[in-house]
C-alpha positions as CSV (number, residue, x, y, z in Angstrom):
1,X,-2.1,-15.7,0.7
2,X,-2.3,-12.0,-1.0
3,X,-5.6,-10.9,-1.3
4,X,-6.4,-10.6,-5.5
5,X,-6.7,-6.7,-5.5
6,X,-2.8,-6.5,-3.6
7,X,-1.9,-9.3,-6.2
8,X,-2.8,-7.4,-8.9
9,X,-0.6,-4.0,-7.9
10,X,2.4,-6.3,-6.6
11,X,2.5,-9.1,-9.8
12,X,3.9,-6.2,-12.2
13,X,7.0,-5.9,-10.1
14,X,7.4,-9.0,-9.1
15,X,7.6,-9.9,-12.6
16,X,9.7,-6.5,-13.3
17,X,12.0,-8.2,-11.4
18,X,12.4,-11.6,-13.0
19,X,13.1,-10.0,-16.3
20,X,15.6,-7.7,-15.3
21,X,17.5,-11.2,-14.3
22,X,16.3,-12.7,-17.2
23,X,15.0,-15.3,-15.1
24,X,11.4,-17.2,-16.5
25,X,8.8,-15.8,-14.7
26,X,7.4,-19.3,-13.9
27,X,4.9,-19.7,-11.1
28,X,7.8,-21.1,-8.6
29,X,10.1,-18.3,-9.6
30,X,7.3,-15.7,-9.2
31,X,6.4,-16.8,-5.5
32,X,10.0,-17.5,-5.0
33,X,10.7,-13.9,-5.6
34,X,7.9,-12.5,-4.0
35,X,9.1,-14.5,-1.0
36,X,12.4,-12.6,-1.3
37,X,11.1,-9.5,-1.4
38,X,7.7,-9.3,0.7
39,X,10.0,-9.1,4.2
40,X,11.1,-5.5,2.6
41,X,7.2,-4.3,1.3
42,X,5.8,-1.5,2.9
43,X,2.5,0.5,2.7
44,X,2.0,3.8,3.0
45,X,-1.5,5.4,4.0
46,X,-2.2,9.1,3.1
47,X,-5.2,10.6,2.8
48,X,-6.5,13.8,1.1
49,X,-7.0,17.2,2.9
50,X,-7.3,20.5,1.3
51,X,-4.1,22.5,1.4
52,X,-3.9,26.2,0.1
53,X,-6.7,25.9,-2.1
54,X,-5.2,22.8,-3.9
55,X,-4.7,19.6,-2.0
56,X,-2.1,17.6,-0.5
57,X,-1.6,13.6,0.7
58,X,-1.4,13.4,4.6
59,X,0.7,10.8,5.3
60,X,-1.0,8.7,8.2
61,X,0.9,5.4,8.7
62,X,3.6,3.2,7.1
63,X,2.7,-0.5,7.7
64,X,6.1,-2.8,7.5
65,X,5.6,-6.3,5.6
66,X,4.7,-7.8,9.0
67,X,1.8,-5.3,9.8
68,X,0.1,-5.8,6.3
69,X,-2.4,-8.4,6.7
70,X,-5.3,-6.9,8.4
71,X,-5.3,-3.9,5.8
72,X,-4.7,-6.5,3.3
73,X,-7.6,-8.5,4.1
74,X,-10.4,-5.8,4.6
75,X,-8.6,-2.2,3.3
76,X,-11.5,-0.1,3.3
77,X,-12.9,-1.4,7.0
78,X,-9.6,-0.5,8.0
79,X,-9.1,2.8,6.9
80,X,-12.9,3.0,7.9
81,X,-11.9,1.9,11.3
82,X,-8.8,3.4,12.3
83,X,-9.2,7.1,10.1
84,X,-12.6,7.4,9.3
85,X,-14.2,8.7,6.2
86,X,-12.0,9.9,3.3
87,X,-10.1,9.8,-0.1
88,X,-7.3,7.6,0.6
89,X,-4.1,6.7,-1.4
90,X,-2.1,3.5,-0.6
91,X,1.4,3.6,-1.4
92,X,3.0,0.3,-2.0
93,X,7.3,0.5,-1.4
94,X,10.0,-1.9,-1.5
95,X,12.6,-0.7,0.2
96,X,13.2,3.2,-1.6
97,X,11.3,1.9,-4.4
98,X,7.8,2.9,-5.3
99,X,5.9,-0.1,-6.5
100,X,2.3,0.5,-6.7
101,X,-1.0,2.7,-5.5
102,X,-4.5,2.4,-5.0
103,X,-7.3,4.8,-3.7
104,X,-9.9,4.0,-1.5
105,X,-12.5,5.8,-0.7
106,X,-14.6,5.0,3.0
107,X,-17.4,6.4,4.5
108,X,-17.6,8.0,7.6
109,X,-16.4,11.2,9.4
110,X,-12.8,11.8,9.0
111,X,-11.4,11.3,12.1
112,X,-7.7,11.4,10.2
113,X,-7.9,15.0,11.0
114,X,-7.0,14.7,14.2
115,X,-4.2,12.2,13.7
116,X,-0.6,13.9,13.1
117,X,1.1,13.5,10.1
118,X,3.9,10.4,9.7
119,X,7.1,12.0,9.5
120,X,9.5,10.5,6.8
């Protein structure tokens, strides 16, 4: 089961997807097709840090389809958790394609600053 906030950023796409095929997006087509393409979902987690007096998205993590479900369940205990306090942008991916974002925004100290970045 997606939680309803992922549901809502994925469900565009999914759909997206349908109707480039032409296909109805009936309920068994739309879980069929999420089905086909949740094993190649990804999320990246950046955060924002002040950069040469602008800002810039510090990439943190990339979580691969089978890594989702505990940021799924509870996103802003785990950025909480694992990063600290923050403005945070989500990335959704499939494959090369960008899909979706969300921000979040935890409390805390941001202990992201003394992860590395993610190289791509």
């Amino acid at each position: 089961m997606i939680p309803e906030w992922a549901w809502a950023l994925l469900q565009p796409y999914v759909r997206k997807r349908l109707e480039a095929r032409r296909a109805a997006p009936t309920p068994a087509a739309i879980l069929d097709e999420l089905g086909a393409i949740w094993p190649g979902l990804s999320v990246v987690l950046m955060v924002q840090e002040p950069w040469m007096s602008t800002i810039r998205f510090k990439r943190l993590a990339r979580l691969q389809a089978g890594e989702m479900r505990p940021f799924l369940e509870a996103p802003e205990g785990y950025l909480a958790e694992r990063f600290g306090g923050g403005k945070f942008k989500v990335n959704f991916h499939h494959g090369m394609h960008f899909v979706a974002t969300k921000n979040f925004k935890p409390a805390g100290p941001p202990r992201w600053q003394d992860f590395p970045e993610l190289e791509e």
